[in-house]
C-alpha beads as a LAMMPS data file, in Angstrom:
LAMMPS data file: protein, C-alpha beads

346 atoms
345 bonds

1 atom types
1 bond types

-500.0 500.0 xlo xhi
-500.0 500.0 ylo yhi
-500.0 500.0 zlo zhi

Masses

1 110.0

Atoms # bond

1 1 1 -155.620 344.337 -97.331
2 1 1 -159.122 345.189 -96.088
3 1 1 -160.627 342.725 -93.538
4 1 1 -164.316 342.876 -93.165
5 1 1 -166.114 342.151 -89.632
6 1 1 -166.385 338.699 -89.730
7 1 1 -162.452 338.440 -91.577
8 1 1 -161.420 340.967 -88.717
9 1 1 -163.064 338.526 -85.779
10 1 1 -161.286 335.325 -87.036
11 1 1 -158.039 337.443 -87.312
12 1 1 -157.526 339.091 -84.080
13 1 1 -157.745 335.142 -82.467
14 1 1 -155.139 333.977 -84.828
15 1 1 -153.036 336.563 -86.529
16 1 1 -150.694 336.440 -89.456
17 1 1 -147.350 335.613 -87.821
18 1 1 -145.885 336.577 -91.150
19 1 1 -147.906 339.851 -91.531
20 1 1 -145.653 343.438 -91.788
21 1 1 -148.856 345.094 -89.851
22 1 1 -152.391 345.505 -89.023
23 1 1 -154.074 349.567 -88.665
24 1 1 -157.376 349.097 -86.426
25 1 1 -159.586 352.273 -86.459
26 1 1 -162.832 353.154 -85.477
27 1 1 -165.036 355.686 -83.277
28 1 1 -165.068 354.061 -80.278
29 1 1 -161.891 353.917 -78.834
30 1 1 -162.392 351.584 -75.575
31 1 1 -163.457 348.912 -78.896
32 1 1 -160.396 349.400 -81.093
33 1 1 -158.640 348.609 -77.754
34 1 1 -160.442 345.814 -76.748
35 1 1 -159.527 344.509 -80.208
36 1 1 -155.798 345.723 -80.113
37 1 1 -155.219 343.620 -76.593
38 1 1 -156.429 340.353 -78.398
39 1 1 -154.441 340.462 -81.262
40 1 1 -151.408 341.278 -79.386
41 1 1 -151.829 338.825 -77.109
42 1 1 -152.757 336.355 -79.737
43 1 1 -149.715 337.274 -81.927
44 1 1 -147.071 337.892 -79.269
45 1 1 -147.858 335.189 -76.653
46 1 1 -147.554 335.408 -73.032
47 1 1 -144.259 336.985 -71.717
48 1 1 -143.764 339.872 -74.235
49 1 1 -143.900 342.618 -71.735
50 1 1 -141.186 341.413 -69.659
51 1 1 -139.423 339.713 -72.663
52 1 1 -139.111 343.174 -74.082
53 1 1 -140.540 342.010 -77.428
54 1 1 -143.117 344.451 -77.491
55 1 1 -141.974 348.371 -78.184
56 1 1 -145.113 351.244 -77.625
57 1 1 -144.296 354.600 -79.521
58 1 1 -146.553 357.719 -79.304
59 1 1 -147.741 359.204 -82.254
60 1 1 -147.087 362.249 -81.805
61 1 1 -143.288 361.372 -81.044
62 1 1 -143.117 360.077 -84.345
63 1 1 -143.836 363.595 -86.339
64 1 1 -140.607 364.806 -84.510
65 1 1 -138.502 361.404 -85.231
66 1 1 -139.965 359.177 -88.105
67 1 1 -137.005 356.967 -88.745
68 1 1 -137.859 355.670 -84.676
69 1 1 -140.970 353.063 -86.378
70 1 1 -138.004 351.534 -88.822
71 1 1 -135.595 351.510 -85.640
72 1 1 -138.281 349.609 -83.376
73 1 1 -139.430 347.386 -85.882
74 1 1 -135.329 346.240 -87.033
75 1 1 -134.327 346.580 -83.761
76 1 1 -134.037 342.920 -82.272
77 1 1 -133.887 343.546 -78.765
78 1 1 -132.274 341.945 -75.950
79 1 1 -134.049 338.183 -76.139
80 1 1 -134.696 338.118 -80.227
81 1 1 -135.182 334.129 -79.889
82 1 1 -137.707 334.643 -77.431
83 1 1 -140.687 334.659 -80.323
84 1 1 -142.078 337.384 -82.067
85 1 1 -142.258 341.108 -81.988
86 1 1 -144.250 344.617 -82.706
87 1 1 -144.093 347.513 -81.956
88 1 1 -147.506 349.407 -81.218
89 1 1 -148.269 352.914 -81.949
90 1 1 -151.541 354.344 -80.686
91 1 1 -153.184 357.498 -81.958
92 1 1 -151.872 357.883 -85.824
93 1 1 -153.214 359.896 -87.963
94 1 1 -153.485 360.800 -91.427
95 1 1 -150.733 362.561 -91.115
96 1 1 -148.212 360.114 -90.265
97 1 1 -149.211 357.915 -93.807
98 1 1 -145.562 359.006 -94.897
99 1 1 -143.977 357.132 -92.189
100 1 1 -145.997 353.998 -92.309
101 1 1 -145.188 354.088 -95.946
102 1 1 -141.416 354.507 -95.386
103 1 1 -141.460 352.211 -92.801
104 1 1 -143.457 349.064 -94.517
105 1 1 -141.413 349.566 -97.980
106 1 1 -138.299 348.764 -96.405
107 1 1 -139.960 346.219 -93.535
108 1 1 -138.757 342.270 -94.139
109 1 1 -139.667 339.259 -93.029
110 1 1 -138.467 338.912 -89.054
111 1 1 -139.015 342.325 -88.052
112 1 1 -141.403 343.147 -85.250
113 1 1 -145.196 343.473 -86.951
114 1 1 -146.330 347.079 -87.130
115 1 1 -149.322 347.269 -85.218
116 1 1 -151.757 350.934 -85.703
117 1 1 -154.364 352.173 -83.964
118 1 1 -156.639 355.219 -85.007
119 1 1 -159.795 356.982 -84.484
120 1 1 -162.050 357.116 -87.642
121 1 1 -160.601 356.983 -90.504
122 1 1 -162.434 357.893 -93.969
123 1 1 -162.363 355.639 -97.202
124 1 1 -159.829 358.078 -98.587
125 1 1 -157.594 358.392 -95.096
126 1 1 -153.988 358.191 -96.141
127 1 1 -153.675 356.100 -93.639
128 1 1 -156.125 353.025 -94.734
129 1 1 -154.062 353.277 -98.267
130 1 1 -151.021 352.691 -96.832
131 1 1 -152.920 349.554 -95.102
132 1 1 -155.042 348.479 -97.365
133 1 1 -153.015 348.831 -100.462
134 1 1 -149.807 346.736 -99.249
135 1 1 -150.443 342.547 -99.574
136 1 1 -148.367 342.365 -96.392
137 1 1 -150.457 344.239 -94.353
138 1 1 -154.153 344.659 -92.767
139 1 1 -156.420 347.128 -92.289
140 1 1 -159.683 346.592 -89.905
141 1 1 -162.610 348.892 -89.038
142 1 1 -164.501 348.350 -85.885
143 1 1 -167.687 349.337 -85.741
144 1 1 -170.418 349.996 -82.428
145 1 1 -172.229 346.932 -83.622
146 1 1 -173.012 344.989 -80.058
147 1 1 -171.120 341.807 -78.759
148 1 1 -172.216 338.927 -81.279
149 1 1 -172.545 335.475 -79.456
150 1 1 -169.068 334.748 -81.064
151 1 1 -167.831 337.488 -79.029
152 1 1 -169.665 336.742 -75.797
153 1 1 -169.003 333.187 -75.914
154 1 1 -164.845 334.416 -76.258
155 1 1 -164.966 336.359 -73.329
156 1 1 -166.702 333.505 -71.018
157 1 1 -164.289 331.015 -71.935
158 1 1 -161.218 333.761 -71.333
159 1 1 -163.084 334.335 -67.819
160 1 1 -163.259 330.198 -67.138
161 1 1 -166.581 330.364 -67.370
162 1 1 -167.938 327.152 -68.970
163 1 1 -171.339 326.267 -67.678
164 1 1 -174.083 328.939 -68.141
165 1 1 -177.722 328.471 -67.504
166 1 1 -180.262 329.706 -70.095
167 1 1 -182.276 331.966 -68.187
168 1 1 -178.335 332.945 -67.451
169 1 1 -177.339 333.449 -70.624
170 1 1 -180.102 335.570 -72.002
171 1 1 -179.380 338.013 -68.677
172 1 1 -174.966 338.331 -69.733
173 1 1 -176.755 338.589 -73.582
174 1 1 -178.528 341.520 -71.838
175 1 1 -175.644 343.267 -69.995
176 1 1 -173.917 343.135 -73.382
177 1 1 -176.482 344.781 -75.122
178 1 1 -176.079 347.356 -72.090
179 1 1 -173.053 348.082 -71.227
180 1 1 -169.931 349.376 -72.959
181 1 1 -167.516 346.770 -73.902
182 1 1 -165.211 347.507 -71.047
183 1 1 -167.849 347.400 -68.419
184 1 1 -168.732 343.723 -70.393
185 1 1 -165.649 342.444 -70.221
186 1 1 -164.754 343.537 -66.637
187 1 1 -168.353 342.066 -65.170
188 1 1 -167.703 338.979 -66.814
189 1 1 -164.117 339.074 -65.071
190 1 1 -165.967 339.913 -62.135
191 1 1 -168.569 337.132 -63.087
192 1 1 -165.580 334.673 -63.367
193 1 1 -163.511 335.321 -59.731
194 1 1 -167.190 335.097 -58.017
195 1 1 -167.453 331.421 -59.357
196 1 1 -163.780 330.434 -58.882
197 1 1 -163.906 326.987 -57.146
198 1 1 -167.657 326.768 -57.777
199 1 1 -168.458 323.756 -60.056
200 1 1 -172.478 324.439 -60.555
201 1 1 -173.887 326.222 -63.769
202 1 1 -174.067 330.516 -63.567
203 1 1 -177.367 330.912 -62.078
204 1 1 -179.661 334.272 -62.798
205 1 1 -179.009 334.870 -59.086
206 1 1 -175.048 335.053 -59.783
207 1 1 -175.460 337.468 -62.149
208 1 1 -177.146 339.604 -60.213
209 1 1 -174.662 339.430 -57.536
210 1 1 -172.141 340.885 -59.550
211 1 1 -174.073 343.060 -62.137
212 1 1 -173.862 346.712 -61.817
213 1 1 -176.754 347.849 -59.944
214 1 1 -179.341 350.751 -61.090
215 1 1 -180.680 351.729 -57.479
216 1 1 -179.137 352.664 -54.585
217 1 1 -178.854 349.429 -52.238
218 1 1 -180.002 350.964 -48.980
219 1 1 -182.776 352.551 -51.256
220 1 1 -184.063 349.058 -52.147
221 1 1 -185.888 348.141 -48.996
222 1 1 -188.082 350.452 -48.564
223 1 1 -189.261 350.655 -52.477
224 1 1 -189.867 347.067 -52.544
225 1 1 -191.713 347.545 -49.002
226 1 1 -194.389 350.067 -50.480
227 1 1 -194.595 348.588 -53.773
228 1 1 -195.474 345.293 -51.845
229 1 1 -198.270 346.928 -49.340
230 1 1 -195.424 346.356 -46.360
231 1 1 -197.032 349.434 -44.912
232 1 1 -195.597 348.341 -41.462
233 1 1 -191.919 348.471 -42.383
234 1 1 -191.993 351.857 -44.131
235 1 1 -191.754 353.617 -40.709
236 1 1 -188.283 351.749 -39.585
237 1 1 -186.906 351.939 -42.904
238 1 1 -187.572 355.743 -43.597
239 1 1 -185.914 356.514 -39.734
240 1 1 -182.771 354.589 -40.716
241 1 1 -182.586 356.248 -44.396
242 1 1 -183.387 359.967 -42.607
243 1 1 -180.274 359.051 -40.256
244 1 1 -177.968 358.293 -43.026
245 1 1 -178.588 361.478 -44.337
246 1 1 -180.703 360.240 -47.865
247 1 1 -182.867 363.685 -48.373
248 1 1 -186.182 362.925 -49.013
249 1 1 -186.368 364.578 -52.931
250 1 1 -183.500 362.033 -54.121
251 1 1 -185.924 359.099 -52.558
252 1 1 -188.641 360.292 -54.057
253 1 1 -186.594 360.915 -57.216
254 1 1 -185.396 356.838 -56.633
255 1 1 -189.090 356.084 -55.766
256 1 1 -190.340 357.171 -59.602
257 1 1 -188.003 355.739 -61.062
258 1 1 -188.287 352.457 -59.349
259 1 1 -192.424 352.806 -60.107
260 1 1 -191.709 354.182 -63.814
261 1 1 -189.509 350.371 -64.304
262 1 1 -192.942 348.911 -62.843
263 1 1 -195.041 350.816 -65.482
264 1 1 -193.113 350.268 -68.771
265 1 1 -193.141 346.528 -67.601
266 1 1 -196.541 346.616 -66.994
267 1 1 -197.554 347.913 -70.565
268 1 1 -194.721 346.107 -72.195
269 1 1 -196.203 343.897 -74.793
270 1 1 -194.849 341.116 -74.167
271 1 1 -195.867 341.394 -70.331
272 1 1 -193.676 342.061 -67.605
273 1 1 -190.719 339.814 -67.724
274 1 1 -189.944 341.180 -71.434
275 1 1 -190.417 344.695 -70.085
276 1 1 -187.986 343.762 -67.549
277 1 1 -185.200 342.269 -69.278
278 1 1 -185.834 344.840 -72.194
279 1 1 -184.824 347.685 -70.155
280 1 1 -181.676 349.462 -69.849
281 1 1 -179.508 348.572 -67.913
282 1 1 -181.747 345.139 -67.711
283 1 1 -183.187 343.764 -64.396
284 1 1 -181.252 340.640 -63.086
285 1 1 -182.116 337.860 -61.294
286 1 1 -184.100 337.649 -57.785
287 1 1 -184.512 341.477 -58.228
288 1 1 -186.236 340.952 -61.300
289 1 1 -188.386 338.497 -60.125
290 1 1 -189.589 340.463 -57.280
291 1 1 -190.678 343.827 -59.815
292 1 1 -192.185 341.452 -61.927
293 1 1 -194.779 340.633 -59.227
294 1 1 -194.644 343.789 -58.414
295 1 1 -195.931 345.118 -61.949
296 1 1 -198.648 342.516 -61.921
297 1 1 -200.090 342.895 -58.855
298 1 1 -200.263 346.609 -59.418
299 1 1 -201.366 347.367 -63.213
300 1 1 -201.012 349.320 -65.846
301 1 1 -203.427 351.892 -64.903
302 1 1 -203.267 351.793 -60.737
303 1 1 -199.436 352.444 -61.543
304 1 1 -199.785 355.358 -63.765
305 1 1 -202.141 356.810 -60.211
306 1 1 -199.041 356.060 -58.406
307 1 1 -196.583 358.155 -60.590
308 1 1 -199.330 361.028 -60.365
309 1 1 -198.857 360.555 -56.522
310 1 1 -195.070 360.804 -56.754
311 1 1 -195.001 363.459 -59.038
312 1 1 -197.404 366.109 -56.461
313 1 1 -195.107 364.880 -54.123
314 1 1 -192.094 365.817 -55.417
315 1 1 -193.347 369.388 -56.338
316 1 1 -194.267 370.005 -52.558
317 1 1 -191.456 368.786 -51.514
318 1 1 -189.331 371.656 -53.931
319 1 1 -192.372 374.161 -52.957
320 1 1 -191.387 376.795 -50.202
321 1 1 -193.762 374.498 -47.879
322 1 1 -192.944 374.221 -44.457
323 1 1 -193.804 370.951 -43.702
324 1 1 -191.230 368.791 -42.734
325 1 1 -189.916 367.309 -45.569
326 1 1 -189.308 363.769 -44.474
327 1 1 -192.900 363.275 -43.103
328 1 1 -194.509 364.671 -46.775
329 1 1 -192.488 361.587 -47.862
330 1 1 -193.002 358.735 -45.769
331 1 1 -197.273 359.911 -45.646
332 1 1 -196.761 359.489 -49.589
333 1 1 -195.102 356.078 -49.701
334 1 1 -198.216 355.071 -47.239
335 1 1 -200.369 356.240 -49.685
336 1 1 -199.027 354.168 -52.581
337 1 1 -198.473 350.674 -49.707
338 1 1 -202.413 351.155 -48.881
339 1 1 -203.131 352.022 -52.662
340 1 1 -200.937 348.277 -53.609
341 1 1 -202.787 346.425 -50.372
342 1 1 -206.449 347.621 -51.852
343 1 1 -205.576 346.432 -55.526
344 1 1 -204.352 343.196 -53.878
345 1 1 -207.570 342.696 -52.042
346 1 1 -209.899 343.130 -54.696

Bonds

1 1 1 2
2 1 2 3
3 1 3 4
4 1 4 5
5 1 5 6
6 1 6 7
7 1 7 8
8 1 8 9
9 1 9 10
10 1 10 11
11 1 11 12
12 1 12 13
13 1 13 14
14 1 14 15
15 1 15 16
16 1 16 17
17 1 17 18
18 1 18 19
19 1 19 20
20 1 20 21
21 1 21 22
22 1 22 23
23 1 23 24
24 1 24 25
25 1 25 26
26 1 26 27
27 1 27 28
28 1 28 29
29 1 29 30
30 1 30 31
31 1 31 32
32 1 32 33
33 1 33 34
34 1 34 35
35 1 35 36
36 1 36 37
37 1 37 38
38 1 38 39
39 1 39 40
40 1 40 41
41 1 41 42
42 1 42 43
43 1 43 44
44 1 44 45
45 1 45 46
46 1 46 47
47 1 47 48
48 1 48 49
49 1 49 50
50 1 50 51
51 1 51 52
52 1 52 53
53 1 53 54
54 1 54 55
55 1 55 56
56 1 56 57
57 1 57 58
58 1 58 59
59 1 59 60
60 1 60 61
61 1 61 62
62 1 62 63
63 1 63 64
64 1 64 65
65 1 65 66
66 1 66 67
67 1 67 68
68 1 68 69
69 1 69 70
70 1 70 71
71 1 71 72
72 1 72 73
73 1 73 74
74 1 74 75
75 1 75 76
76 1 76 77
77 1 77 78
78 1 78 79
79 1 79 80
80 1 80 81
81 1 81 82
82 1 82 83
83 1 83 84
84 1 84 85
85 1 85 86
86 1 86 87
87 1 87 88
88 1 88 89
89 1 89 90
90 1 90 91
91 1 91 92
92 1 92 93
93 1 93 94
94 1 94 95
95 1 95 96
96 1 96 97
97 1 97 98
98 1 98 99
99 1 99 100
100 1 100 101
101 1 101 102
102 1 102 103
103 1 103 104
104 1 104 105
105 1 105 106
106 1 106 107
107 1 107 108
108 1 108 109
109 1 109 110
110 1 110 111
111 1 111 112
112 1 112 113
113 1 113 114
114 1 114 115
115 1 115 116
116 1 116 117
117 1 117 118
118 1 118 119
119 1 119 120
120 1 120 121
121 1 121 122
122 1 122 123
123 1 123 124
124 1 124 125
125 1 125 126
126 1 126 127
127 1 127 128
128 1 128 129
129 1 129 130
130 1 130 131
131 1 131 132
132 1 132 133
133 1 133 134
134 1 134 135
135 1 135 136
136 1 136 137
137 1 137 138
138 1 138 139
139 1 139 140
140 1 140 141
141 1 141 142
142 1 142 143
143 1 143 144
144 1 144 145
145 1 145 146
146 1 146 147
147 1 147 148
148 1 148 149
149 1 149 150
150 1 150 151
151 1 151 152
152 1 152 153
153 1 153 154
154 1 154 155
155 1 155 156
156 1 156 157
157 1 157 158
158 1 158 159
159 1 159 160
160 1 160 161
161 1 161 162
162 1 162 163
163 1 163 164
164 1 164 165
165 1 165 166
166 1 166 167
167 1 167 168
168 1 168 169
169 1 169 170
170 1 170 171
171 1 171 172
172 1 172 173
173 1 173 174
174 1 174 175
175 1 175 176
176 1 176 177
177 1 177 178
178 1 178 179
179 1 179 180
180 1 180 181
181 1 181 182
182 1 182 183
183 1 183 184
184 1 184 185
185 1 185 186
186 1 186 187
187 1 187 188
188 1 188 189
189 1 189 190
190 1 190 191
191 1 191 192
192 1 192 193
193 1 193 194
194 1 194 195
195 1 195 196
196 1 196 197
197 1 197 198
198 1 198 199
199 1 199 200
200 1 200 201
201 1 201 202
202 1 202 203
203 1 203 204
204 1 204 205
205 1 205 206
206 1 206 207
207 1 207 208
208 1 208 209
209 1 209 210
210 1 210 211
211 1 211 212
212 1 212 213
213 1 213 214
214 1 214 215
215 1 215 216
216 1 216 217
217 1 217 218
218 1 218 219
219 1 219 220
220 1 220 221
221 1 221 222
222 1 222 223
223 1 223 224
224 1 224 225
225 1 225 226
226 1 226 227
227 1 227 228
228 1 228 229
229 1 229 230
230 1 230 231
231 1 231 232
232 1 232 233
233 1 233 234
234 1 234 235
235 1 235 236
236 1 236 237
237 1 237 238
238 1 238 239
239 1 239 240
240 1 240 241
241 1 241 242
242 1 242 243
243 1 243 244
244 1 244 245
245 1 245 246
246 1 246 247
247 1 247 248
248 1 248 249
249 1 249 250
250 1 250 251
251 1 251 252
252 1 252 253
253 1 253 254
254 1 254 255
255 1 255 256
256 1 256 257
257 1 257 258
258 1 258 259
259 1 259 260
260 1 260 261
261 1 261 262
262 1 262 263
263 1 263 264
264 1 264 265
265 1 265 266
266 1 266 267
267 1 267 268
268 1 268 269
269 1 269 270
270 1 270 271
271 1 271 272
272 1 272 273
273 1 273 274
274 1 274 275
275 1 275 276
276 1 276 277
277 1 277 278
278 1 278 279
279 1 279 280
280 1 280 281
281 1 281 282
282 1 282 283
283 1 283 284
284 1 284 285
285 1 285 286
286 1 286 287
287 1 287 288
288 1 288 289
289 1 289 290
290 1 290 291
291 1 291 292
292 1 292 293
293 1 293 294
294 1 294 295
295 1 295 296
296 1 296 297
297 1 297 298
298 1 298 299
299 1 299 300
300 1 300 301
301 1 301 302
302 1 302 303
303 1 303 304
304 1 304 305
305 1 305 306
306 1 306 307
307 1 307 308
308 1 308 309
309 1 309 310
310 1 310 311
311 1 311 312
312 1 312 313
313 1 313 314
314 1 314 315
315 1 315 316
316 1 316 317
317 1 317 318
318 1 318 319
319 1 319 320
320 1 320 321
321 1 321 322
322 1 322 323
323 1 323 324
324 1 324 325
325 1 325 326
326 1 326 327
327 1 327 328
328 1 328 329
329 1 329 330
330 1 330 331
331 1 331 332
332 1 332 333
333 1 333 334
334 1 334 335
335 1 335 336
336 1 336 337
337 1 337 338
338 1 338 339
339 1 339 340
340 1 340 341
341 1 341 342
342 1 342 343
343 1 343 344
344 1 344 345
345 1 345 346
C-alpha cells in the first residue's frame, strides 16, 4: 500500500506490528534515514540491538544469495519472546524486486517485518510494485519538503525539551528551514544536553549558544568593533588576530560578508529583524540583536559606501602592492569605524 506524507508521518510513530514490510525511498538519503531510525525504533522497542532481534543485510549481498531475506526474516533468533523483529536492508534497487517478491509471498504472520530502504524510485520502479501492490505491506516516499511543526515539535520532546519561548521557537523554526535534517536533529540534541537540569523556558540566547555559527569567533570582535564606531579597539584586536596568523584578505573576505548581512537587512522589507532571521543560516539571539542595531544605525545607502570600501580594499590587497598588507587593512576598517561614528552623529 501507498502511504502519502501525512499517512507516512503518523506511521513511522506507530507502525503496523502486523505489517510483512515497509520500502522508504527518496533523494535525500540522510531523510529516508532519519525516517528509517523512527520506525525501527517505534516498531522494535528499546533493546533490539543487543536482543539480536534486529538483522541488517546489504543489498548488494543479496544479488549473490537471495534466499538470505527469507532466512532472516523466518529465522527466530536466539531471544524470539523478546518482542518483535526485522530485518533491514539498505540500498535495494530495482533490481532486487524478484527477491522482495519471493520473499513477501511466502512471509507469515510472526516473522521479522521486512524493512527497505532506496534512493528514488520511479512510479513504475519494480520495487514500489512489489510494495505498493501487496495489502501486507507499505511503501513511503520522502520528499525535501522542510521540517513541518509536527516534525519539530517530535524532535523537542525526543530531546526533553518542553518549554520553548516564542521569540525561541521562531529561531529552532529557522535552523530547520536551514539546516539539513541531521544537522536539525543533532543541534536540537545539542540544544537538549545544554539545558539538562535547567528548569527555565529555551531563551533566544540558548539557541545561540549552541547554533552553528557563520563567522569565525575570534573574527567577531573586531567586526562588531568597526561596525559600532569602536575605532579605539580596532588597533588591539587587529595585533592579536595578525599574531594568530588570520591573513588580512580572509578578514577582509569575513569583513564583507559580515557588512553584506548588514545590507540585505537593511533593505529587507520588512526591516532589519526580518532580514535577519530571513537569512541563511539565520542570525540567533544576542548576535542578532547586536547587527540589527548595527543595520540601523548605518543605512541602506552609507552601507552600500562601505562594501565599495571593502571591495578597493580587497583588490589592493591581491594587487602586487607593496604595502604591508595588514596595515592596508586595519587603515580600512578605520575608515568604515569613523564612516559609522559620523552617521551616528548626525
Amino acid at each position: 500500500m501507498k502511504l502519502g506524507p501525512r499517512e507516512a508521518a503518523g506511521y513511522f510513530k506507530r507502525p503496523d506490528p502486523k505489517s510483512a514490510g515497509i520500502l522508504i525511498f527518496g533523494d535525500d538519503a540522510m531523510r529516508v534515514a532519519l525516517k528509517r531510525q523512527d520506525l525501527l525504533k517505534a516498531l522494535l522497542g528499546p533493546g533490539a540491538q543487543d536482543e539480536m532481534r534486529l538483522t541488517r543485510l546489504a543489498a548488494g549481498d543479496l544479488r549473490g544469495d537471495p534466499a538470505a531475506l527469507l532466512d532472516a526474516a523466518k529465522s527466530a533468533g536466539f531471544f524470539a519472546a523478546a518482542g518483535p523483529r526485522a530485518v533491514f536492508v539498505d540500498g535495494a534497487g530495482d533490481s532486487l524486486a524478484p527477491t522482495f517478491k519471493a520473499a513477501l509471498d511466502d512471509w507469515q504472520e510472526g516473522d521479522a517485518q521486512i524493512v527497505v530502504t532506496a534512493g528514488r524510485l520511479t512510479p513504475k520502479s519494480a520495487l514500489r510494485k512489489v510494495f505498493e501492490g501487496d495489502r501486507r505491506t507499505y511503501a513511503a516516499a520522502i520528499y525535501d519538503d522542510p521540517p513541518t511543526r509536527e516534525d519539530i515539535d517530535a524532535t523537542l520532546k525526543e530531546a526533553g525539551l518542553g518549554q520553548i519561548d516564542r521569540d525561541a521557537m521562531a529561531d529552532i523554526q529557522a535552523l530547520a528551514q536551514a539546516l539539513d535534517p541531521g544537522d536539525f536533529r543533532q543541534t536540537i540534541e545539542k540544544l537538549g544536553l545544554y539545558k539538562r537540569g535547567d528548569p527555565t523556558a529555551v531563551m533566544p540566547a540558548d539557541i545561540a549558544a549552541i547554533a552553528p555559527v557563520t563567522i569565525e569567533a575570534e573574527m567577531d570582535d573586531i567586526l562588531h568593533a568597526t561596525a559600532e564606531a569602536n575605532v579605539g579597539a580596532i588597533g588591539p584586536l587587529m595585533a592579536r588576530l595578525g599574531g594568530q596568523g588570520v591573513a588580512p584578505v580572509t578578514l577582509c573576505i569575513m569583513a564583507m560578508r559580515h557588512f553584506r548581512s548588514l545590507h540585505a537587512a537593511a533593505s529587507h522589507p520588512g526591516g532589519p529583524q526580518a532580514g535577519l532571521s530571513a537569512m541563511r543560516p539565520p542570525v540567533f539571539g544576542p548576535r542578532r540583536d547586536r547587527m540589527q542595531r548595527q543595520a540601523q544605525k548605518w543605512g541602506m545607502h552609507q552601507l552600500e559606501a562601505a562594501i565599495s570600501l571593502l571591495v578597493e580594499t580587497d583588490l589592493t590587497l591581491r594587487s602586487s602592492q607593496q604595502a604591508p598588507q595588514l596595515a592596508l587593512m586595519e587603515r580600512a576598517l578605520i575608515r568604515l569605524a569613523m564612516m559609522a561614528d559620523r552617521k551616528g552623529r548626525t
